[in-house]
C-alpha positions in Angstrom: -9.1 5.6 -14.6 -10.8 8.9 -15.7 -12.0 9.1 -12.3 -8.3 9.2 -10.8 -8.2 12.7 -9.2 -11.7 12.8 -7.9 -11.0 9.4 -5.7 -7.8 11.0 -4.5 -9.6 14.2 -3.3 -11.7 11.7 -1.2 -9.6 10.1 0.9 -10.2 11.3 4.5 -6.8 11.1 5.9 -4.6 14.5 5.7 -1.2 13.5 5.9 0.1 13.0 2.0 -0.3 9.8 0.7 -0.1 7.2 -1.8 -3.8 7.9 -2.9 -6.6 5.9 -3.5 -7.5 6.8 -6.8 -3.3 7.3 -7.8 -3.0 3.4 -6.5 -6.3 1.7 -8.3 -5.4 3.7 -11.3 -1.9 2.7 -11.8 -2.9 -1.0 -10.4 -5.6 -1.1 -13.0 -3.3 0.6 -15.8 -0.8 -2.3 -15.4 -4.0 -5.2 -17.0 -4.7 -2.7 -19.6 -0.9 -2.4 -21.1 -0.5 -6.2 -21.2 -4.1 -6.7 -22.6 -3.1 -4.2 -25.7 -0.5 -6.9 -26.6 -3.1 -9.7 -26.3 -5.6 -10.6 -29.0 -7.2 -13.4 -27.3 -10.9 -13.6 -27.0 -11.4 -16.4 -24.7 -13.2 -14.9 -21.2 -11.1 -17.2 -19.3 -7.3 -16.4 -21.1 -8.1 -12.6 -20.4 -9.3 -12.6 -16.7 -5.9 -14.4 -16.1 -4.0 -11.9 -18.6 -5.7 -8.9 -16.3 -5.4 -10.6 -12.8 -1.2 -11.8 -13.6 -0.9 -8.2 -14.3 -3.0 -6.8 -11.6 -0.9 -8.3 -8.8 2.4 -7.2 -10.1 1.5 -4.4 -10.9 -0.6 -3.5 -7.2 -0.1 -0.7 -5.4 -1.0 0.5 -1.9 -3.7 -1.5 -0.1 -6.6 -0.2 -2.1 -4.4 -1.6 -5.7 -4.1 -5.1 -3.7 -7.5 -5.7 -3.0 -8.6 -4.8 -6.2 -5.8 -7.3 -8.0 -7.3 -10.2 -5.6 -10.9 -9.2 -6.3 -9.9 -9.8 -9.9 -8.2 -13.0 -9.6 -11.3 -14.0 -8.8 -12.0 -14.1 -11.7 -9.0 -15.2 -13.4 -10.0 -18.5 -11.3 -13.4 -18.6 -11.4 -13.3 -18.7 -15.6 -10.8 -20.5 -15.8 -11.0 -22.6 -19.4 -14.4 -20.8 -20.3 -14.3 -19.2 -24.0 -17.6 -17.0 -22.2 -19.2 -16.1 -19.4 -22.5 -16.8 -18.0 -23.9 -14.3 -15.2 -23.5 -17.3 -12.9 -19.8 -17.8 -13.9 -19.1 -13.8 -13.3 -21.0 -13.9 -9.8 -19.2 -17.0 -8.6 -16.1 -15.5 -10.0 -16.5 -12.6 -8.0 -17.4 -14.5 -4.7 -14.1 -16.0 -5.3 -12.5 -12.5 -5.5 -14.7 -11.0 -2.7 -13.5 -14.3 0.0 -9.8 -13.8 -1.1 -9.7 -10.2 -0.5 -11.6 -10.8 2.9 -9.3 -13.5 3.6 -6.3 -11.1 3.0 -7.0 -8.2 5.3 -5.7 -9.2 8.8 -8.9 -7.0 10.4 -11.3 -6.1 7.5 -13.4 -3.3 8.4 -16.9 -2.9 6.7 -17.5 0.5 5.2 -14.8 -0.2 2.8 -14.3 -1.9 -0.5 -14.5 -4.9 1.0 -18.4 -4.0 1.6 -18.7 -2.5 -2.1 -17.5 -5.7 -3.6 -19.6 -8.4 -1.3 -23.1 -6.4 -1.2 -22.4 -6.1 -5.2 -22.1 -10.1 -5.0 -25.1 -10.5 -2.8 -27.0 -8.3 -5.2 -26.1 -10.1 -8.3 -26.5 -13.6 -7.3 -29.9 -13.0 -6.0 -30.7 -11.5 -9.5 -29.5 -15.1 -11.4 -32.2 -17.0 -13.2 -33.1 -18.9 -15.8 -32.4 -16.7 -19.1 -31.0 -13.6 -17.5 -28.3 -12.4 -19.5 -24.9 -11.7 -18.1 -25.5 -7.9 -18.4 -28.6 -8.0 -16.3 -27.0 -10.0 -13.8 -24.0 -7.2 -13.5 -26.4 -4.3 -13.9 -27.5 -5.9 -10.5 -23.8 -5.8 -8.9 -23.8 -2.8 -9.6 -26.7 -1.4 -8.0 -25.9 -3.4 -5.1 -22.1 -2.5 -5.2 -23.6 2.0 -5.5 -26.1 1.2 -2.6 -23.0 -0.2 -0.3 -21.2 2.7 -1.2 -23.7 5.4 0.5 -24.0 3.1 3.4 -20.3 3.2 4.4 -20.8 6.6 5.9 -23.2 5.0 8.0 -20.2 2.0 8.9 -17.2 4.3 9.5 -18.6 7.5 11.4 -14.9 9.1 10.7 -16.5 8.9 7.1 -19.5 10.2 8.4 -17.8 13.2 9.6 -15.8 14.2 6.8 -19.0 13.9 4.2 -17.7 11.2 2.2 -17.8 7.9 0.9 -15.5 5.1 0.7 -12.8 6.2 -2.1 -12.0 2.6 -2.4 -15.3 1.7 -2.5 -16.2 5.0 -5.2 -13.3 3.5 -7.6 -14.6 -0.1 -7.2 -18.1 1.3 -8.8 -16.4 3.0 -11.2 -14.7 -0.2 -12.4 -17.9 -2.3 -12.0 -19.7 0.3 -14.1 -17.3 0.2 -16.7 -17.7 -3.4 -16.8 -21.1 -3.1 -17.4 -21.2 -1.1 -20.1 -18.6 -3.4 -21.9 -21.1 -6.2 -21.2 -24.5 -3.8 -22.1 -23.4 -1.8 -24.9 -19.8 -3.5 -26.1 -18.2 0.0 -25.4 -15.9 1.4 -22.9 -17.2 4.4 -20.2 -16.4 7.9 -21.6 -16.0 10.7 -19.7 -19.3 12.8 -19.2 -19.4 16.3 -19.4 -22.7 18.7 -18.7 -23.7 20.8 -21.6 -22.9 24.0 -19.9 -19.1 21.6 -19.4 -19.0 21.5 -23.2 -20.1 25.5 -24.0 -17.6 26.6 -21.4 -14.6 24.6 -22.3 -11.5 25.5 -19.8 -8.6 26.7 -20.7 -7.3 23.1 -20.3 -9.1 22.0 -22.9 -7.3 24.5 -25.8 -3.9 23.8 -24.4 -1.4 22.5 -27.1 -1.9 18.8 -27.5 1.3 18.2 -29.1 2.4 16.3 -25.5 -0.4 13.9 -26.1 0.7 12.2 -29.1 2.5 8.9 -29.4 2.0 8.0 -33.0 2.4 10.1 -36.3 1.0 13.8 -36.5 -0.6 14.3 -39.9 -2.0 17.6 -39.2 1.5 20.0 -37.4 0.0 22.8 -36.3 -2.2 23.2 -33.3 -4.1 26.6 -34.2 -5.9 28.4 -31.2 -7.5 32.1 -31.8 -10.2 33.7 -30.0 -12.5 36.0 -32.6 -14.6 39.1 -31.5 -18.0 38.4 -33.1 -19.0 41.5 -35.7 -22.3 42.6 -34.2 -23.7 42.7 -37.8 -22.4 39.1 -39.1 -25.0 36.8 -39.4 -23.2 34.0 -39.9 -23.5 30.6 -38.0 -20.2 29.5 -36.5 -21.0 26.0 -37.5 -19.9 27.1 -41.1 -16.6 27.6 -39.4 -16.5 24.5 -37.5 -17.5 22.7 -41.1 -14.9 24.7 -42.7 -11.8 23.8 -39.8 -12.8 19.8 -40.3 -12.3 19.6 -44.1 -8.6 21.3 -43.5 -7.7 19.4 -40.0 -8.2 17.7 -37.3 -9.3 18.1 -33.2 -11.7 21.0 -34.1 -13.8 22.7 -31.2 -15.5 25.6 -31.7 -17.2 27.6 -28.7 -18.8 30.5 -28.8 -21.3 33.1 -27.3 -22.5 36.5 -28.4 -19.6 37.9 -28.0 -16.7 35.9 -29.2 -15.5 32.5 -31.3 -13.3 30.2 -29.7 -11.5 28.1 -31.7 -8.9 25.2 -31.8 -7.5 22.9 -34.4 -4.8 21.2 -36.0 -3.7 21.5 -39.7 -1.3 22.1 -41.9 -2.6 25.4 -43.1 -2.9 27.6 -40.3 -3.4 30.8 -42.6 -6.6 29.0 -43.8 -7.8 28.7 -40.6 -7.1 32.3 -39.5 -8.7 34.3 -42.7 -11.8 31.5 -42.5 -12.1 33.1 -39.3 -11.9 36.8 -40.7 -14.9 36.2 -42.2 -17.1 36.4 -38.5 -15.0 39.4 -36.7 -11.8 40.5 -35.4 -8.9 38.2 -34.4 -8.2 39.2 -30.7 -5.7 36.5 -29.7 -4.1 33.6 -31.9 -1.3 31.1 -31.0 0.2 28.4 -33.4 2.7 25.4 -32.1 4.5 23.2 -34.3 3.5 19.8 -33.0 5.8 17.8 -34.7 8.8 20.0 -33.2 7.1 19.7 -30.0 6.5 16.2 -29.9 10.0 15.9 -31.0 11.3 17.7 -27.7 8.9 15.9 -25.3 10.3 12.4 -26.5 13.5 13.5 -26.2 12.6 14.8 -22.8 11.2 11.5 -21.9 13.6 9.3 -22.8 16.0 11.8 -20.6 14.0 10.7 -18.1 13.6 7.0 -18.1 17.7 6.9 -19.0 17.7 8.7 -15.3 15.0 5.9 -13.7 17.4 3.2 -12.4 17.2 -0.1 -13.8 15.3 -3.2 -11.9 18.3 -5.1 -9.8 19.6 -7.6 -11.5 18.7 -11.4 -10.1 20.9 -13.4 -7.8 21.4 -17.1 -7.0 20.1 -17.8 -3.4 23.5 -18.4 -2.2 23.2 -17.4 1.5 21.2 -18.7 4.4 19.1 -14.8 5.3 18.9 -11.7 3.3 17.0 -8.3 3.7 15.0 -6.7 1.8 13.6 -3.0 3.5 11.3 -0.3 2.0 12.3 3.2 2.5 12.6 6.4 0.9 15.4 9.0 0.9 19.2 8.4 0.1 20.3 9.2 4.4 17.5 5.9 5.2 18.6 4.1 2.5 22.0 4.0 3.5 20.9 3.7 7.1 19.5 0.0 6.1 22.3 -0.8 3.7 24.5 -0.9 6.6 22.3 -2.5 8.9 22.4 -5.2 6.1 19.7 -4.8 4.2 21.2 -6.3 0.7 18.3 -4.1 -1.1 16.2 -1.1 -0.5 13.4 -0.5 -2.7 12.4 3.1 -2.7 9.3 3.8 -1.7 7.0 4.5 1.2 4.3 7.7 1.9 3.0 8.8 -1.5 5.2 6.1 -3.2 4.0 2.5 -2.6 5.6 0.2 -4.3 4.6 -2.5 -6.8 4.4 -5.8 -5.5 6.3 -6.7 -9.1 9.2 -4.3 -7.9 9.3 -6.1 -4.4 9.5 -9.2 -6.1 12.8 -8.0 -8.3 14.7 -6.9 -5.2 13.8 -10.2 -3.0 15.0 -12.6 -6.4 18.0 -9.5 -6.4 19.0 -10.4 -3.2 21.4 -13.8 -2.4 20.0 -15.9 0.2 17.7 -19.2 0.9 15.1 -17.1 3.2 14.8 -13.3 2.3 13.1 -11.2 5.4 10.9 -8.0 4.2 10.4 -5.0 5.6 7.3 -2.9 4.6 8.2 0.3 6.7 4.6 1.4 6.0 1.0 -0.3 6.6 -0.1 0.7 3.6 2.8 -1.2 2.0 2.4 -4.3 3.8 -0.2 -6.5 1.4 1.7 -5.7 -1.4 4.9 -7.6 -0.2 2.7 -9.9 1.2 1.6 -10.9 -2.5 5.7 -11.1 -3.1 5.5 -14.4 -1.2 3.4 -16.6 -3.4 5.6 -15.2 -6.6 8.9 -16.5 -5.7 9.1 -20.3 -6.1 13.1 -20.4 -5.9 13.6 -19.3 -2.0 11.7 -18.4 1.4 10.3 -15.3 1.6 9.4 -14.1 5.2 7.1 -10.8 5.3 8.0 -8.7 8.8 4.7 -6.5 9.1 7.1 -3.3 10.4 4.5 0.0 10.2 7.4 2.8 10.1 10.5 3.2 9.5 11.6 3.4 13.2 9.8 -0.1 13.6 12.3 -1.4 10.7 15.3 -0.1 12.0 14.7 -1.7 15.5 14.0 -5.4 13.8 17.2 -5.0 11.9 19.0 -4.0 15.1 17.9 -7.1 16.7 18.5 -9.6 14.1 21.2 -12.1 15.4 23.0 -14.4 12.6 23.4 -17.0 15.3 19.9 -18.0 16.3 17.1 -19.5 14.0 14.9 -17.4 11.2 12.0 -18.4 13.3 13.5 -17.5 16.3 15.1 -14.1 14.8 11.6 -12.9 13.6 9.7 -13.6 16.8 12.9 -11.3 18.4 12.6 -8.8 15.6 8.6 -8.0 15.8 9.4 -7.4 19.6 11.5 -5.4 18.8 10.0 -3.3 16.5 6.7 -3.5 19.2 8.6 -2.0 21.7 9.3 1.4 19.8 6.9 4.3 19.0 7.1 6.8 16.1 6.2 10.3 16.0 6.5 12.0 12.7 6.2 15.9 11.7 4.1 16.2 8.4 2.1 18.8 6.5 -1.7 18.7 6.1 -2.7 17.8 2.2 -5.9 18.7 2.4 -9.1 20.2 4.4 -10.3 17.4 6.6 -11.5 16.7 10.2 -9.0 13.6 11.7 -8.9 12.9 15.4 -12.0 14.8 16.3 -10.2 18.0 14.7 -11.0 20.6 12.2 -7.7 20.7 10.0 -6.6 23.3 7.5 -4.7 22.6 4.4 -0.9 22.9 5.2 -1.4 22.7 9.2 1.8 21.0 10.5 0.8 18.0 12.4 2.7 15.8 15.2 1.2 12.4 14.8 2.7 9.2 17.4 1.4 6.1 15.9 -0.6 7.8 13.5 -2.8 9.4 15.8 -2.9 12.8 15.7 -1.5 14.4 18.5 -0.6 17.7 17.4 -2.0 20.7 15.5 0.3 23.8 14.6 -1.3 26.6 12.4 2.0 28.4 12.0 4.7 27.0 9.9 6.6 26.3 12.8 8.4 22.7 12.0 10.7 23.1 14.8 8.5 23.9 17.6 6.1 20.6 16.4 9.3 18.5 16.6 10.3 19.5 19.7 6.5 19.5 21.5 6.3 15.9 20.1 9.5 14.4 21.2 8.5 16.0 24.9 4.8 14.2 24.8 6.4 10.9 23.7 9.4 10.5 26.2 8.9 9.1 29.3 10.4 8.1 32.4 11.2 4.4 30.9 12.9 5.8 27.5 16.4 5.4 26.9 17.0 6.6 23.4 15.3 9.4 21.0 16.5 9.1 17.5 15.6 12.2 15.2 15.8 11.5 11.5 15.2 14.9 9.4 14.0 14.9 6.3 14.0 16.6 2.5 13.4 20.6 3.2 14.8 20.3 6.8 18.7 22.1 6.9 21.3 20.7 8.8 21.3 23.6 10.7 17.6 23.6 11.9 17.7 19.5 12.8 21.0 20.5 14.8 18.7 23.4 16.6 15.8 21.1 17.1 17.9 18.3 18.6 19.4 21.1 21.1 16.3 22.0 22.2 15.4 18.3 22.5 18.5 17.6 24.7 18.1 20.6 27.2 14.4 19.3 27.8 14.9 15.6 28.7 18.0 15.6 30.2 21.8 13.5 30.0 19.9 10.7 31.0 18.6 9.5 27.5 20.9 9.3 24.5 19.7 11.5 21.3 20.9 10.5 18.1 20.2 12.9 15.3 20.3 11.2 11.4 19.7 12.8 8.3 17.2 10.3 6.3 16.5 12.8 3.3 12.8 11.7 3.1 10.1 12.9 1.5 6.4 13.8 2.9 7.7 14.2 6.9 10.0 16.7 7.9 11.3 14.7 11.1 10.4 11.0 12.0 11.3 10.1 15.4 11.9 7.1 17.4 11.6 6.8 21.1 12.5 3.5 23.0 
């Protein structure tokens, strides 16, 4: 999704995330690489090919409800060679009621708006003769007009300035769509015309990391030319010139100077073409090839370091666990509360439902119990349950880690599955989380003006506490105070990545000589990323 960055800078919600635009992207992305192995043409074979992909591949809740939206489709053309409009609109009516039907409390303002006013829109525009385009053209209209109603729905959106960022990348994707179906040709990336005559430095950066396929022309040739106030001639001459002896050619200029960049084989060429209108002032050549070279080399490095999927085990056992968390100290933590697999993941890292699905089939037992660990992780493993056809597969919606940890504590092998999960969501009911983060971004949240890189004390996810300073320590400790009461019995500290030993050890002193002998603080190292300290209270 071109679009990826400029969804994620949406999102409302401060604290680091797995981002909207990050999640639909990568969600999306997955349909695309197993389309490029497909040359079907049949409407009905590629809606499923998108849709299989699209759920295993889902991330975060915004990737989900997109996958559903699009197995809508995969079932509503079902056996069709084409489409009709009427086919795609009661395709995505399907889509729209599943993703409806799988949010436990949809709120409207959101995607889930985006996508059913789009529906309303298009079917009211079917008619005898209308072609499919037409009908989608209409989807989307009604899909943009959603969109800049949402502030309107959720006021918190309302007070930030902003749109839905789901609902922005669902437009996106339904205008794509549409010019596929208009024009036969995929969305490309607009830029302004001042965009194009002021090309960043972005743009002339060496390409060689770019290329996955044979480099005919091996240098990438950048120079920057003081224009000779008595040369007449037109730097399209030069750009004419660059294209008969390369490749990539862009040529910007202004009264002043020539900026150039291109690949070829004869760099030399290049430079004394460009004698001919003034003074070099800068140049830079990079052998692509070598380049390219090093960067494969670099990337295989790094998927030889990206641990392998778990390998599948018979469902030998009566109950298994399966947890999400992220950092080696949790991990461990949930390994020996029994957890047969962790999958990492959690804030900024939501799994796939795909990689949830490896770790449940990974793990040896007739019913296998997830844990989520995050809301936003949640319909993702969710969507695990319908994939696995050889055992039980029980979803636990635990919110935080703290919530996780309390269900495993109060699993007991003796009793039921049924009776051990109605034991564990008490549990993990009867404990609240505070967690010490770092503000991502500018936003308002909780009726508060919030700077980038404020630290923040949030109990539940509301936001409790605002610290301008960099004090981490002084947050924790302010948090633990406003969270304990005279019914808690046990505070458990859990520092993260970028918190030493030395300053949890300090914070959990401080914590002690505040609330007294009476309740028992445990201090862990989890190693997380994104929070400096969660912490349970029970």
């Amino acid at each position: 999704m071109k679009h990826r960055t400029e969804i994620d800078d949406m999102n409302i919600f401060p604290v680091p995330d797995g981002d909207t635009g990050t999640n639909m992207s990568m969600t999306i992305g997955s349909a695309l690489r197993e389309l490029e192995k497909s040359d079907t043409s049949s409407a009905g074979e590629t809606a499923h090919i998108t849709a299989s992909a699209m759920l295993r591949g889902a991330r975060g809740n915004s990737g989900v409800i997109l996958s559903i939206l699009f197995r809508g489709f995969s079932k509503g053309l079902e056996g069709k060679e084409a489409a009709s409009g009427e086919d795609l609109i009661n395709a995505l009516a399907i889509g729209v009621d599943g993703a409806y039907k799988a949010v436990m409390k949809p709120t409207e303002g959101t995607i889930l708006t985006v996508a059913r006013m789009g529906c309303e829109a298009g079917r009211n525009a079917l008619g005898d003769g209308v072609e499919p385009a037409a009908v989608w053209e209409a989807v989307c209209g009604g899909a943009e007009k959603a969109l800049q109603q949402t502030p309107e729905l959720l006021p918190v959106l309302k007070r930030a300035g902003v749109v839905d960022a789901g609902g922005k990348g669902l437009c996106l994707i339904f205008e794509g769509m549409l010019s596929v179906l208009r024009d036969g040709v995929a969305v490309q990336e607009e830029k302004s015309p001042e965009k194009k005559e002021t090309e960043t430095e972005d743009f002339f950066r060496n390409a060689a990391a770019e290329f996955d396929q044979e480099i005919h022309f091996a240098y990438c040739t950048e120079f920057i030319v003081g224009r000779d106030a008595d040369c007449k001639k037109d730097p399209a001459e030069l750009r004419a010139y660059l294209e008969g002896i390369g490749d990539c050619v862009l040529v910007a200029d202004d009264d002043e100077i020539i900026k150039v960049h291109v690949h070829t084989n004869n760099p030399g060429n290049a430079l004394q073409a460009a004698l001919a209108f003034g003074q070099l002032l800068t140049v830079k050549i990079d052998n692509m090839k070598e380049q390219h070279r090093k960067n494969a080399e670099a990337e295989q490095a790094k998927k030889a370091e990206k641990p392998a999927p778990p390998e599948p085990a018979e469902p030998t056992g009566d109950v298994g666990f399966v947890a999400v968390a992220a950092g080696p100290g949790l991990k461990t933590l949930f390994t020996d509360l029994g957890c047969a697999q962790v999958v990492s993941g959690g804030q900024t890292m939501n799994p796939s439902t795909q990689e949830i699905v490896a770790s449940v089939l990974a793990t040896p037992a007739k019913t296998v119990v997830v844990l989520p660990n995050n809301k936003n992780i949640i319909l993702a493993a969710e969507q695990a349950v319908p994939l696995v056809t050889d055992r039980k597969v029980v979803v636990l919606p635990t919110r935080t880690i703290p919530e996780g940890l309390s269900a495993m504590l109060a699993y007991k092998p003796e009793i039921s599955v049924e009776e051990n999960t109605v034991a564990m969501m008490e549990a993990a009911s009867s404990v609240n989380t505070g967690t010490v983060t770092y503000a991502a971004r500018d936003s308002e949240f909780g009726g508060r003006r919030i700077r980038k890189n404020d630290i923040m004390g949030l109990v539940n996810g509301k936001l409790e506490i605002v610290e301008r300073s960099r004090d981490i320590s002084r947050v924790c400790v302010r948090l633990v105070r406003m969270m304990a009461s005279r019914t808690t019995s046990f505070v458990t500290i859990i520092y993260g990545d970028g918190v030493s030993e030395k300053e949890a050890n300090n914070v959990t002193n401080q914590v002690k000589a505040k609330l007294g002998s009476d309740i028992e603080v445990t201090l862990v190292c989890g190693g997380q990323p994104v929070y400096y300290y969660i912490i349970s209270v029970e």
